[in-house]
Legacy VTK file of the C-alpha trace (Angstrom):
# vtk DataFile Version 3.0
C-alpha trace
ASCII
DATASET POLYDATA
POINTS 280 float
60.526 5.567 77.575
60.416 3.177 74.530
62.521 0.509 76.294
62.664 -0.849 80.186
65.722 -2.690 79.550
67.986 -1.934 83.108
65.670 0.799 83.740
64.903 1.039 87.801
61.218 0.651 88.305
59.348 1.052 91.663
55.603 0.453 92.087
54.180 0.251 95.461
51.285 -2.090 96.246
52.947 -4.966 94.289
51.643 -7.341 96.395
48.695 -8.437 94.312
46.601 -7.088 91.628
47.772 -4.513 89.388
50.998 -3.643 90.905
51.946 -7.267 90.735
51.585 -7.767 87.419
53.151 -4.952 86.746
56.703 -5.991 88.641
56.004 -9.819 86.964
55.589 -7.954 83.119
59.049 -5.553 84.309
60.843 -8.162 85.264
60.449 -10.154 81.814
61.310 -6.859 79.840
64.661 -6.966 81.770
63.903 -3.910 84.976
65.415 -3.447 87.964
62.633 -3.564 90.584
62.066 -1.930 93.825
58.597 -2.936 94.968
56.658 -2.091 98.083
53.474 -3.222 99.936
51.769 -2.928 103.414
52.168 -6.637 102.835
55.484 -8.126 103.717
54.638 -11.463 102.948
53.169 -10.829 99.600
55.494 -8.394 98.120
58.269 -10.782 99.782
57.044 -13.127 97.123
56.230 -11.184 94.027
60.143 -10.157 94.657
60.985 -13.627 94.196
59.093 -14.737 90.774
60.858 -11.556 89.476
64.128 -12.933 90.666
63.132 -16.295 88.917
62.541 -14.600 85.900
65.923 -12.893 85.903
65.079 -9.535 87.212
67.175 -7.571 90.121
64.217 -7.389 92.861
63.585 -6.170 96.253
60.802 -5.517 98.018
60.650 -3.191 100.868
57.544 -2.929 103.716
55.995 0.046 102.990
52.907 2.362 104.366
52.411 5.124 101.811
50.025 6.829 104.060
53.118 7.389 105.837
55.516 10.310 104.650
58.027 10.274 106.622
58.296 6.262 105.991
57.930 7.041 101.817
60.309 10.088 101.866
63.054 7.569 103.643
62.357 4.818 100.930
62.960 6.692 98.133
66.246 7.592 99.941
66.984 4.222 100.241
65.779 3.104 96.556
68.353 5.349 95.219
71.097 4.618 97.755
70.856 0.784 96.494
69.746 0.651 93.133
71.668 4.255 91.748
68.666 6.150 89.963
64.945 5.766 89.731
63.519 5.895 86.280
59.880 4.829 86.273
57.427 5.480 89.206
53.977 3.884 90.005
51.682 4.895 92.554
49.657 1.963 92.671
48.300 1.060 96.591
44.835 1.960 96.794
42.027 0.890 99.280
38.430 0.884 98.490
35.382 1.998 100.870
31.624 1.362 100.447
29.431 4.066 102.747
27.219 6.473 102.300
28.132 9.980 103.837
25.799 10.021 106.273
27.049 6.706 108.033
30.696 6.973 106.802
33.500 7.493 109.582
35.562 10.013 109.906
38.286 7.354 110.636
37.430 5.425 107.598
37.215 8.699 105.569
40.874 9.453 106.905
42.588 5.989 106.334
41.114 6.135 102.456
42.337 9.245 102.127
45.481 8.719 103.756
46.296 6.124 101.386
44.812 6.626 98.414
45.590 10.544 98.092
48.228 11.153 100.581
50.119 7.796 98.931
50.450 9.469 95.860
51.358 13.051 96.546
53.926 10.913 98.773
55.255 8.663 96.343
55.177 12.063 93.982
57.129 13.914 95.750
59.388 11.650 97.350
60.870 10.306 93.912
59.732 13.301 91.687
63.528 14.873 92.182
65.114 11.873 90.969
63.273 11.185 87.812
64.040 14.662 86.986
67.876 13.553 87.458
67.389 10.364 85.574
66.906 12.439 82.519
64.173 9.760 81.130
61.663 9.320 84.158
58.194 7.917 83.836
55.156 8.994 86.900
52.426 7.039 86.567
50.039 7.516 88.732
46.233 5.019 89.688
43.373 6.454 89.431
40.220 4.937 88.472
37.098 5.241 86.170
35.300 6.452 89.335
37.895 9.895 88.653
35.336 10.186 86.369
32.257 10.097 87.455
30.509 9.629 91.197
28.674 6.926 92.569
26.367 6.275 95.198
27.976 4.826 98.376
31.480 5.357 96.675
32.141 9.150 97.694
35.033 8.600 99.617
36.555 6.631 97.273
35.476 9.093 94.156
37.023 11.860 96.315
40.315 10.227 96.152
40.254 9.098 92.775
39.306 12.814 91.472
41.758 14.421 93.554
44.544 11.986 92.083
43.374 12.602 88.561
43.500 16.480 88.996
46.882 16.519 90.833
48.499 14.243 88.125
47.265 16.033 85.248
48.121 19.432 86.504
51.479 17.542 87.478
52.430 16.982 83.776
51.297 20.554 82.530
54.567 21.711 84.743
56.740 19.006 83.837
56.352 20.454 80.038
56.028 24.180 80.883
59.291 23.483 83.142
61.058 21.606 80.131
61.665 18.719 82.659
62.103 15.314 80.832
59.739 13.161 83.005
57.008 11.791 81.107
53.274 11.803 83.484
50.448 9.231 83.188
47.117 9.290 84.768
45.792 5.777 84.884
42.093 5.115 84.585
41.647 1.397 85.238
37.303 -0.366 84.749
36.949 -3.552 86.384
39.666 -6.008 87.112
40.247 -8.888 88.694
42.275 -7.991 91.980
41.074 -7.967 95.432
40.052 -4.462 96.010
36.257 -4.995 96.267
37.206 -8.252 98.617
39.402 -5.854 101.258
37.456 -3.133 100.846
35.992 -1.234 104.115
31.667 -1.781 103.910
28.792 -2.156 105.918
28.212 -5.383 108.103
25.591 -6.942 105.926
28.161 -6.778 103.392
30.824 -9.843 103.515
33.991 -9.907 101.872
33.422 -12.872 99.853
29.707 -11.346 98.943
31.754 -8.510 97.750
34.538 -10.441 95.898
31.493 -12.833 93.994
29.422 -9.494 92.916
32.693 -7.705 91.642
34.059 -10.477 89.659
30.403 -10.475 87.978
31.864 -6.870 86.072
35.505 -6.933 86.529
36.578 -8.230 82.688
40.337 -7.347 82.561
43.195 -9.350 84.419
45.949 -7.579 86.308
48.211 -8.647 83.369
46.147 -7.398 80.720
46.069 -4.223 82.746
49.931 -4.416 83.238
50.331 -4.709 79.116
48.085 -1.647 78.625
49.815 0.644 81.666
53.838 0.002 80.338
52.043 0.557 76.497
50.720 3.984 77.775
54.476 4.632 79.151
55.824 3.856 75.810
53.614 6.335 74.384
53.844 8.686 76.511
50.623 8.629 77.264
48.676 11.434 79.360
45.797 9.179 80.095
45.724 5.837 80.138
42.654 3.898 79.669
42.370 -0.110 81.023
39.074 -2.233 80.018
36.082 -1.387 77.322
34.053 -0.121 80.247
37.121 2.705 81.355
35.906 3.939 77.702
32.266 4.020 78.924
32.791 5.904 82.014
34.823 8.364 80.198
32.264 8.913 77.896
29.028 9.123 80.433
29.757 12.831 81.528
31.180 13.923 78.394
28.114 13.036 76.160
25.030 13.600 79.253
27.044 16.025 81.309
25.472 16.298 85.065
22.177 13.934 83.478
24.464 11.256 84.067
23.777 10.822 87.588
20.412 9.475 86.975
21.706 7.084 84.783
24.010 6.032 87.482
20.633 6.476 90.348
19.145 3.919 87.796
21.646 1.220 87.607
22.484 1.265 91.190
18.409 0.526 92.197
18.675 -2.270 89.701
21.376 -3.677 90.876
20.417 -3.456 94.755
16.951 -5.505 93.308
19.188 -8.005 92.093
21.052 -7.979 95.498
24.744 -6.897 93.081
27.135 -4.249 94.582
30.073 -2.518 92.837
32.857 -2.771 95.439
35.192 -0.196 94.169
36.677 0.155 90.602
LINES 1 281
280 0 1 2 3 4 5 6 7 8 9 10 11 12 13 14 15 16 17 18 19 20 21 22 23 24 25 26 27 28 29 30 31 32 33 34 35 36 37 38 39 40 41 42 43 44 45 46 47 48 49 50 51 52 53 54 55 56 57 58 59 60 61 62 63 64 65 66 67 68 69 70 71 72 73 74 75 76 77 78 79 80 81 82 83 84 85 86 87 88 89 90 91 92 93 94 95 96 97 98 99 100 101 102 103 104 105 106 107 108 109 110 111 112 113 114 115 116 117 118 119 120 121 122 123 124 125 126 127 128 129 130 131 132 133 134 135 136 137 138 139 140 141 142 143 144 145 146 147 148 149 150 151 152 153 154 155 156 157 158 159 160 161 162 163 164 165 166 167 168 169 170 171 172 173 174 175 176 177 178 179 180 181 182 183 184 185 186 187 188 189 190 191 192 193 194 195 196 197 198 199 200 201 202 203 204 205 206 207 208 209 210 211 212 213 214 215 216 217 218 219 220 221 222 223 224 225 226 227 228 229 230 231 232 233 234 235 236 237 238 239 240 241 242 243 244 245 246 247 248 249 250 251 252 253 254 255 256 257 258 259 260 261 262 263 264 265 266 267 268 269 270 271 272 273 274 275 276 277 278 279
């Protein structure tokens, strides 16, 4: 997809962060944007500075956890815009536990979202960027899809299982000859509220959360935005956001399992220094 001119774009969790960017940097390039978030409010707006800058917008209300809720929107994406050519699976949620204390509940709703979201979003639009005849997937996963992380399981669980189902995901898109284009997206650190919203212990408050995380978070949504529609252009298989998504993606590659010590190390460091991670 070397141009996004009039090409119909949906990206859920375009509320904030990433996915907002992304429907802001659309809109300039001339889109057509159907947008979704939990957030009715925020995607309301994001709608609306992509109407100011020219773009058809609409946002729609949307749980992806939800499939019966995803499978209806992509019905009515088509029914109102006429094709969908580029898809992003972009809502995530973060959690900070260890296994021992974690939830089952909280391991659910992560799940439910983060996983669940994207085989939803997959399959609910897959079969009409197969019709388009030039369809982009692009689907969030994270640098932890590389690598695990103490008190970030949950959330590594998700972001591996996203990584494997999107890369198996384009090995039958070319073995079936289908023209639809797959990206797995590997974002580092940036600046959205993940690690602010994200589910943690008591004795860890949001705004604690949001100060230590803006300490390593380097990259803005919109730089992130730039890099994501660049990796679509390219066609892209894996598409890497920040220096440090080039770090993590070297750590197992060059220490293999030794790694994890590395990663044992940095985390009692940074608990000295009273500095937690959030989620990436």
């Amino acid at each position: 997809m070397k141009d996004f001119t009039d090409r119909v774009a949906v990206i859920t969790g375009a509320g904030s962060g990433i996915g907002r960017a992304l429907a802001i940097e659309l809109a300039g390039r001339g889109a057509r944007l159907a947008i979704s978030d939990v957030d009715a409010v925020a995607v309301a707006d994001t709608a609306a500075h992509c109407e100011k800058a020219g773009a058809q917008a609409k946002g729609y209300q949307l749980d992806v956890s939800d499939r019966a809720a995803v499978t209806a929107h992509a019905e009515e994406v088509v029914a109102e815009f006429g094709r969908v050519n580029l898809v992003v699976n972009n809502a995530g949620v973060a959690l900070m536990a260890n296994v021992e204390d974690m939830s089952y509940e909280d391991m659910e709703w992560i799940v439910g979202i983060n996983f669940w979201g994207v085989v939803h979003g997959t399959k609910a639009f897959l079969p009409h960027l197969i019709a388009s005849g030039d369809g982009h997937l692009v689907n969030i996963s994270s640098v932890f899809g590389f690598v695990g992380v103490p008190t970030q399981s949950a959330y590594n669980a998700t972001k591996f299982a996203v990584r494997g189902f999107t890369e198996a995901l384009r090995q039958e898109m070319l073995l079936g000859k289908r023209r639809v284009g797959v990206s797995c997206v590997h974002p580092g650190g940036i600046r959205t509220n993940i690690a602010r919203d994200a589910r943690a212990p008591e004795s860890s408050t949001s705004q604690q959360r949001a100060t230590d995380f803006s300490r390593i978070a380097r990259t803005t949504p919109e730089q992130a935005a730039r890099t994501i529609l660049r990796g679509v252009e390219r066609r892209r298989a894996r598409i890497l956001i920040g220096p440090d998504a080039y770090v993590f993606d070297a750590m197992p590659r060059v220490l293999g399992a030794s790694y994890q010590r590395l990663n044992t190390l940095a985390m009692t460091v940074a608990r000295r220094f009273g500095v937690s991670l959030g989620g990436l």
